[in-house]
C-alpha positions as CSV (number, residue, x, y, z in Angstrom):
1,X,-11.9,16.8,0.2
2,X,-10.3,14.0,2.2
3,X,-6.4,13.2,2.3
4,X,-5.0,10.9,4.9
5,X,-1.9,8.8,4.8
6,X,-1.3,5.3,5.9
7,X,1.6,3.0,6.8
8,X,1.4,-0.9,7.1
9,X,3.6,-0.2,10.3
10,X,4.3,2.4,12.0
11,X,7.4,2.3,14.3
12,X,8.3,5.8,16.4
13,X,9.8,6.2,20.3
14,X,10.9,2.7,21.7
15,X,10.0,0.4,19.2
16,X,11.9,2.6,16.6
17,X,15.0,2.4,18.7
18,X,14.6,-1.6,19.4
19,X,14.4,-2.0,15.8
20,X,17.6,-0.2,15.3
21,X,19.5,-2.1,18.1
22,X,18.2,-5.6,16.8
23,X,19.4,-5.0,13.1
24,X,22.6,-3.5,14.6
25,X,23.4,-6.5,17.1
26,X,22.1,-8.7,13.9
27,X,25.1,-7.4,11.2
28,X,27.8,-7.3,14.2
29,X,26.8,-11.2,14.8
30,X,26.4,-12.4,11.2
31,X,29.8,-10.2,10.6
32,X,32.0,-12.4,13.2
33,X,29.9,-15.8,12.5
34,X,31.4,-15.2,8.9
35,X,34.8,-14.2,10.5
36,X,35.0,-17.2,12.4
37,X,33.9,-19.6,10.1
38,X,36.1,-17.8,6.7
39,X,39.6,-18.1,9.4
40,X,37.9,-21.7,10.7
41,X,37.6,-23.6,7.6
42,X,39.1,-21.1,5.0
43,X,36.4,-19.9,2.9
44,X,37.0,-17.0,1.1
45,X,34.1,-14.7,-0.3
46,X,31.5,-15.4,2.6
47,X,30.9,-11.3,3.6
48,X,28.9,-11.8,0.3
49,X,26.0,-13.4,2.2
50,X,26.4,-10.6,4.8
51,X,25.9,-8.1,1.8
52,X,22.7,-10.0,0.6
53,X,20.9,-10.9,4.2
54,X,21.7,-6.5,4.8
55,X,19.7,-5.9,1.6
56,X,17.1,-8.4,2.0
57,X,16.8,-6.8,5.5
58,X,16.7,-3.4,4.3
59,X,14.1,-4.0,1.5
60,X,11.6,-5.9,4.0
61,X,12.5,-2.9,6.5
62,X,11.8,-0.1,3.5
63,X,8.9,-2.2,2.5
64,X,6.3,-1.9,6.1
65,X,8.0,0.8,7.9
66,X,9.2,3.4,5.2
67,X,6.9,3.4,2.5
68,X,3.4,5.5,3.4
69,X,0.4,5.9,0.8
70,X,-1.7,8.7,0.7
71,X,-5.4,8.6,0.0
72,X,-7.1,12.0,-1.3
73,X,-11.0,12.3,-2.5
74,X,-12.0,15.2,-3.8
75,X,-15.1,15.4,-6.5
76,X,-16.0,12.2,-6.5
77,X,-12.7,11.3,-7.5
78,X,-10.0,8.9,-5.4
79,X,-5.8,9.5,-6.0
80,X,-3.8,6.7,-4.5
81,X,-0.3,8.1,-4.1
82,X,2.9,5.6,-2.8
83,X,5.6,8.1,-0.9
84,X,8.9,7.2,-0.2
85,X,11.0,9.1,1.2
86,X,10.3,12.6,-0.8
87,X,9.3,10.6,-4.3
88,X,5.5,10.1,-4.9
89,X,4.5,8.0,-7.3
90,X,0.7,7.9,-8.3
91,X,-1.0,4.3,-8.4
92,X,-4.3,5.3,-9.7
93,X,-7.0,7.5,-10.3
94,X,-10.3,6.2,-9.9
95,X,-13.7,8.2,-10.8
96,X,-16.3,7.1,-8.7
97,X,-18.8,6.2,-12.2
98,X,-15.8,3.6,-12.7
99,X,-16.3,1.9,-9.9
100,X,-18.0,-1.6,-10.1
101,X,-17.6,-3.0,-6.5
102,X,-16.1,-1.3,-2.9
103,X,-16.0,-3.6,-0.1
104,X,-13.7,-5.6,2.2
105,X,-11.4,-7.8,0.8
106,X,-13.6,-10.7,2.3
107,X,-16.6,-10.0,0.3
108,X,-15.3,-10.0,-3.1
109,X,-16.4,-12.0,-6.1
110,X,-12.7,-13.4,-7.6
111,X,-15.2,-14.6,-11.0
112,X,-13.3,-12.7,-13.5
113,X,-10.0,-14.3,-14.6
114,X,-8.8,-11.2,-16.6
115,X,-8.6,-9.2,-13.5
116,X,-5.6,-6.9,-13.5
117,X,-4.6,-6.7,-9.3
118,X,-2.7,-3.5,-8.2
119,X,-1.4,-3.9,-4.3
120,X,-1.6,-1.3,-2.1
121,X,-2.6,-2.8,0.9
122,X,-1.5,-1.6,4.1
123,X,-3.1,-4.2,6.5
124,X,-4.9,-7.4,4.9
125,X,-6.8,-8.2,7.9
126,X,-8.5,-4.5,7.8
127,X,-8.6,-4.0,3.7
128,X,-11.0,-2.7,1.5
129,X,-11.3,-3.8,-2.2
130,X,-12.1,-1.2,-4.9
131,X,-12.7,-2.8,-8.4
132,X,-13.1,-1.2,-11.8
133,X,-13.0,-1.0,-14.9
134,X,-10.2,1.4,-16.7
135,X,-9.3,1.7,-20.7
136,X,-11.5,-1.5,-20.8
137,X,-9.9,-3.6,-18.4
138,X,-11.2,-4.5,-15.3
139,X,-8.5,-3.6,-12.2
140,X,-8.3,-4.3,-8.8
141,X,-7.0,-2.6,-6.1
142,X,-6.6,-2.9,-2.2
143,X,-6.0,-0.3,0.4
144,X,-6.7,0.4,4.0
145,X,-8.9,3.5,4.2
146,X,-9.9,5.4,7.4
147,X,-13.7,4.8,8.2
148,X,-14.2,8.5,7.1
149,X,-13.2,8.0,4.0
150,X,-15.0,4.5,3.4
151,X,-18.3,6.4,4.3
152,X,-17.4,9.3,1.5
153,X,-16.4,6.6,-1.3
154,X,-19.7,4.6,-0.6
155,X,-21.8,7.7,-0.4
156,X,-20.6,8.7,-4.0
157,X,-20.2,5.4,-5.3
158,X,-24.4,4.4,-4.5
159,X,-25.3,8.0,-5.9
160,X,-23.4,7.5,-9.3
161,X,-26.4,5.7,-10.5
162,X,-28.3,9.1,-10.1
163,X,-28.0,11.5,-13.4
164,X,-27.0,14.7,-13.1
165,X,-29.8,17.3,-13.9
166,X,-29.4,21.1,-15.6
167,X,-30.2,23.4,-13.1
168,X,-32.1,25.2,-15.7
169,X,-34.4,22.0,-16.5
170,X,-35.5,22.0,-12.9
171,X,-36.6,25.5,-13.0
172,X,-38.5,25.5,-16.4
């Protein structure tokens, strides 16, 4: 079994606490530049783009720093898993006999127009590409697996053209 978790960035000691400082310093600005100009040409109502550029801030902030996936492979069997915070929300579960193609993102074949595309990519320049085929329908899905875990899912995925035998046929 294999579990790991990745973020698209991860921000801890200095860089953590130059983030904070920037967005502080950022809301104290935009707060007076909307002071100045409310009091210097008398428009009322304009705190309600500070409101919006905080939550765009925030979701973009939530978005790469905040949100972590979590990988697991156990039986021939990968759980994608989206935490934030304490909520985990599954993504998918993928058997390895459903598997059609794992790769980069590079070397995929975009052919198939009825694609469904999940995202879960961590790092585009680094992804990997898993496509197959669920209830019917064929899926995509990106992620950013550790090179451990690449070498377990293409290990199982090149010996799921081998059948499974009885043990007791191979001792008759």
């Amino acid at each position: 079994m294999i579990r790991e978790k990745r973020t698209k960035k991860e921000v801890s000691g200095n860089r953590a606490f130059v983030v904070v400082i920037l967005l502080s310093i950022g809301i104290i600005f935009l707060s007076s530049l909307v002071g100045y100009l409310q009091n210097q040409f008398g428009i009322m109502h304009l705190e309600k783009i500070i409101y919006v550029i905080v939550i765009v801030v925030a979701y973009f902030l939530i978005k790469n720093y905040l949100t972590e996936y979590r990988y697991s492979f156990f039986d021939n069997e990968l759980i994608i898993e989206k935490i934030l915070g304490k909520r985990t929300t599954q993504i998918a579960t993928i058997k390895s006999r459903q598997i059609a193609f794992f790769g980069k993102l590079s070397e995929i074949e975009w052919d198939n127009k009825d694609m469904h595309i999940d995202h879960c990519d961590v790092s585009k320049k680094e992804a990997y590409v898993i496509k197959y085929v669920q209830h019917e329908m064929t899926k995509l899905l990106t992620l950013n697996p550790s090179e451990d875990l690449v070498m377990h899912i293409q290990k199982s995925v090149e010996a799921k053209d081998f059948d499974e035998v009885d043990e007791e046929k191979l001792i008759k």
